[in-house]
C-alpha positions as CSV (number, residue, x, y, z in Angstrom):
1,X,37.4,13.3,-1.3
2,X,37.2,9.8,-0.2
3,X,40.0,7.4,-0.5
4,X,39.8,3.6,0.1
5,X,42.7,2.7,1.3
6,X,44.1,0.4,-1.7
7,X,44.0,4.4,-3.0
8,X,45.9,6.0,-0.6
9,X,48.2,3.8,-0.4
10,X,49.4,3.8,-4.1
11,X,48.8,7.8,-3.7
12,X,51.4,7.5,-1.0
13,X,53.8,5.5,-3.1
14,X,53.4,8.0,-5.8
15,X,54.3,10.3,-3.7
16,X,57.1,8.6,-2.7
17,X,58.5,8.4,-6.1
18,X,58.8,11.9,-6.5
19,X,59.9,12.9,-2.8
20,X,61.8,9.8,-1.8
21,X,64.6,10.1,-4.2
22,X,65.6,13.1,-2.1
23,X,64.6,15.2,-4.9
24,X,65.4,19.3,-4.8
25,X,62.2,21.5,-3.5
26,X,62.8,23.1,-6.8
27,X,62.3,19.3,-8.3
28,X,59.1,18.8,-6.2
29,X,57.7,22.1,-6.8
30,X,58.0,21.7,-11.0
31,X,56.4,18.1,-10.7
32,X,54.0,19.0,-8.4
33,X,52.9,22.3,-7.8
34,X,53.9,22.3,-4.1
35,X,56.8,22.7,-2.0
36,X,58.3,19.4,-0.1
37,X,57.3,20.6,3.0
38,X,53.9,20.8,1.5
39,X,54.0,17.5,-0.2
40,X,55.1,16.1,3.7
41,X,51.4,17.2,4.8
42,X,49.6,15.6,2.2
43,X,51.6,12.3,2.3
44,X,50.7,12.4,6.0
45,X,46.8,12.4,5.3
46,X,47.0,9.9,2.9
47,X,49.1,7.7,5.6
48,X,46.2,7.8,7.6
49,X,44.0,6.6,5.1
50,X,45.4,4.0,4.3
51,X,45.2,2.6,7.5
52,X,42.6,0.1,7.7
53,X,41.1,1.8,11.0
54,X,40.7,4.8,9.4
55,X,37.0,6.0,9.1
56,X,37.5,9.4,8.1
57,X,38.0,11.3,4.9
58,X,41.1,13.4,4.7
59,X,40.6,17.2,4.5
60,X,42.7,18.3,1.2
61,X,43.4,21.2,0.2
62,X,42.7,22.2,-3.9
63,X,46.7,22.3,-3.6
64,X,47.0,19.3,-2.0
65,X,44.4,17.8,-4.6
66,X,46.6,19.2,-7.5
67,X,50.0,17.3,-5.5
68,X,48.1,14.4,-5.8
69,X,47.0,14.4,-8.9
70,X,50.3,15.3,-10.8
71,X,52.0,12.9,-8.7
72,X,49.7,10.2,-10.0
73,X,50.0,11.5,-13.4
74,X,53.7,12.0,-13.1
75,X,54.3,8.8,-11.8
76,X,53.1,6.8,-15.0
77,X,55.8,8.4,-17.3
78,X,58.2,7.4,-14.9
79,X,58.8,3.8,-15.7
80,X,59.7,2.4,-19.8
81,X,57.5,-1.0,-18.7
82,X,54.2,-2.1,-17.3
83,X,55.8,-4.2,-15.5
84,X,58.6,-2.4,-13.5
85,X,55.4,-0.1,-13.0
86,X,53.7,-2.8,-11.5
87,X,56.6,-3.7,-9.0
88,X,57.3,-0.6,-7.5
89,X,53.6,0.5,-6.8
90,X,51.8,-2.6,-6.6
91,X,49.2,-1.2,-9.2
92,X,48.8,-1.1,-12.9
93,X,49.3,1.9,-15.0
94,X,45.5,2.1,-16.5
95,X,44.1,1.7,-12.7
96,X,46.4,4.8,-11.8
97,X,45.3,6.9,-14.6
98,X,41.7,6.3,-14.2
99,X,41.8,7.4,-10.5
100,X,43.5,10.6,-11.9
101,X,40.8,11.1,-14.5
102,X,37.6,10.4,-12.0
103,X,39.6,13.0,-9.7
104,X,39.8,15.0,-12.6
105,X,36.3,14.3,-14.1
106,X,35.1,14.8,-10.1
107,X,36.2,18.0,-10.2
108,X,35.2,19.4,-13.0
109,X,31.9,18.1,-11.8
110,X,32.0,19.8,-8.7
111,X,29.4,22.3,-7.7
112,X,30.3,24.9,-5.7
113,X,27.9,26.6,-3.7
């Protein structure tokens, strides 16, 4: 997968609102189907592709893939307006939900070999 870095970064701030709140393992693990430690390795990859010198694509695991994902998905109920939305991410709701349905759509569209 392939982020620009406009996408890691609200990946990473998604992230954030799940695992920044010092939020349980058992918390972490229900939203996203990894542990905090795992969610640690996958906030790291996205941090580097967010930076602007990054060339690379991170390597994710389908785990990994699934952290980000239900982060991204999570992370749209938690708000009650657009607007606070907006503030704390940077992004609007629809644009995070349609990068969660082209990864979904992507992978459902994935050939494996």
């Amino acid at each position: 997968m392939t982020l620009s870095p406009a996408q890691a970064s609200v990946i990473d701030e998604c992230l954030r609102l799940v695992v920044g709140t010092g939020a349980r393992d058992d918390v972490v693990r229900f939203t996203l189907g990894s542990s905090g430690e795992e969610v640690t390795a996958v906030t790291e990859e996205t941090r580097r592709g967010s930076q602007a010198q990054h060339r690379g694509a991170p390597v994710l695991s389908l785990g990994q893939l699934h952290a980000i994902y239900a982060c991204l998905t999570s992370a749209v109920t938690e708000f009650v307006s657009d607007e606070d939305f907006h503030q704390r991410t940077g992004w609007y709701r629809e644009n995070v939900t349609a990068l969660a349905r082209e990864m979904s759509r992507s992978m459902r569209d994935l050939q494996v070999y």
